[in-house]
C-alpha positions in Angstrom: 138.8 129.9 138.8 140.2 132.8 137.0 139.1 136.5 136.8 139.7 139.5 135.2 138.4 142.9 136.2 136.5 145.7 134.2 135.6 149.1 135.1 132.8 149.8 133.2 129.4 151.6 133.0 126.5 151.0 134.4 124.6 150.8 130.8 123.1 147.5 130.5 123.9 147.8 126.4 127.8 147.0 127.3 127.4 144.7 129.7 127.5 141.3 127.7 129.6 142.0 124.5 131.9 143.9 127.1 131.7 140.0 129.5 131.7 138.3 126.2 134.7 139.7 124.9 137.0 140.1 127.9 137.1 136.2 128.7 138.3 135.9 125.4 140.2 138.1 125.4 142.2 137.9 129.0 141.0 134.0 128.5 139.0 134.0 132.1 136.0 132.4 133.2 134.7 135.5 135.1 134.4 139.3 134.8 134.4 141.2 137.9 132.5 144.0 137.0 133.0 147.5 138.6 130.2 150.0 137.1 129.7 153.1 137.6 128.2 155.7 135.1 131.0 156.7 132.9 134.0 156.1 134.9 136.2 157.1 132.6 135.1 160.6 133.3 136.3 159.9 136.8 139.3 158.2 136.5 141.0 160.7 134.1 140.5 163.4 136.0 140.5 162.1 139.3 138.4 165.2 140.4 135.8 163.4 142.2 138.3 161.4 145.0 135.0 159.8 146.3 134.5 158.0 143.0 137.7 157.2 142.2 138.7 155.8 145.3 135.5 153.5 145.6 136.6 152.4 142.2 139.9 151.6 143.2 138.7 149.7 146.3 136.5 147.7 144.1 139.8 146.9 141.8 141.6 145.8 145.2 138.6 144.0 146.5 138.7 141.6 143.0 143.0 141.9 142.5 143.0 140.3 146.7 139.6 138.2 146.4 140.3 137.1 143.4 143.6 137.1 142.3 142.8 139.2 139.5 146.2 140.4 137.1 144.1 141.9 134.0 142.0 145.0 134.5 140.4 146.7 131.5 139.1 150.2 131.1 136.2 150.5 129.1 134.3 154.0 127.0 131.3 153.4 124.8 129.0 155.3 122.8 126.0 156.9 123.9 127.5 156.9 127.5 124.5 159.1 129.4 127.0 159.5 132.4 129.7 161.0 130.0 128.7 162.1 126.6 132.1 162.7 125.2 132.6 162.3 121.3 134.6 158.9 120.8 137.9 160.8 120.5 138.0 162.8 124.1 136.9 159.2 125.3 140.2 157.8 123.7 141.9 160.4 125.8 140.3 159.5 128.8 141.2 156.1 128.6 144.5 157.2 128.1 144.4 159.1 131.7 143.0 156.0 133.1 145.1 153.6 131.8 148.0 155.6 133.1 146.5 156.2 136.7 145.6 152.3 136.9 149.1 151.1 135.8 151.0 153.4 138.8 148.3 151.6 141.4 148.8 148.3 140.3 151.4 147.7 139.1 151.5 144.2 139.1 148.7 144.3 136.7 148.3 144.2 132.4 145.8 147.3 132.4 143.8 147.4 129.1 141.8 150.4 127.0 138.7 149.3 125.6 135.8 151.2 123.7 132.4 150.0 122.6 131.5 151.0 119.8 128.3 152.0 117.9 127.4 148.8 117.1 128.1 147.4 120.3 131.2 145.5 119.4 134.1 146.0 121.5 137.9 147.5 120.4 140.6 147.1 122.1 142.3 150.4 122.1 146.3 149.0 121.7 148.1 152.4 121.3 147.1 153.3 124.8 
């Protein structure tokens, strides 16, 4: 079997073009999916060390469990749990990213960003 992981929100609008998309993408049969609600938020600022390290956890959980070596990071819009404008989401991801990459190292850590009309972009200048 082969994995990825995705830290992504809790909205149920992302959840299947986000699934869809990242076995394509990271060509996996499974998405381990670690919500929260607007993680982002979290992980770029790393000011709530509760969150972040239960997300982080969850990341190890799948990398150990199973044997997980993509992770993607993932903003969208109309996020109730962070209602950023698109752009301060870009930078957030770009916070994240960054964190993610110094904890695992060993992993290809990816920005995403749903947008609008639910399709998903892969942010590549991240």
């Amino acid at each position: 079997m082969s994995f990825c992981a995705a830290i992504n929100c809790m909205d149920g609008r992302v959840q299947e073009p986000v699934i869809n998309h990242l076995k394509r993408r990271f060509q996996v049969k499974f998405v381990d999916m670690i919500t929260e609600s607007g993680p982002i938020r979290f992980l770029s600022t790393e000011t709530d060390p509760v969150k972040v390290n239960s997300i982080l956890e969850r990341v190890e959980v799948s990398i150990i469990k199973h044997d997980v070596s993509a992770i993607a990071v993932i903003g969208h819009h109309d996020c109730a749990g962070n209602p950023m404008s698109r752009d301060v989401q870009v930078d957030q991801l770009r916070s994240a990213v960054s964190m993610l990459r110094e904890k695992f190292a060993g992993c290809e850590v990816a920005a995403f960003y749903v947008e609008d009309d639910w399709t998903v972009t892969e942010l590549h200048d991240i």
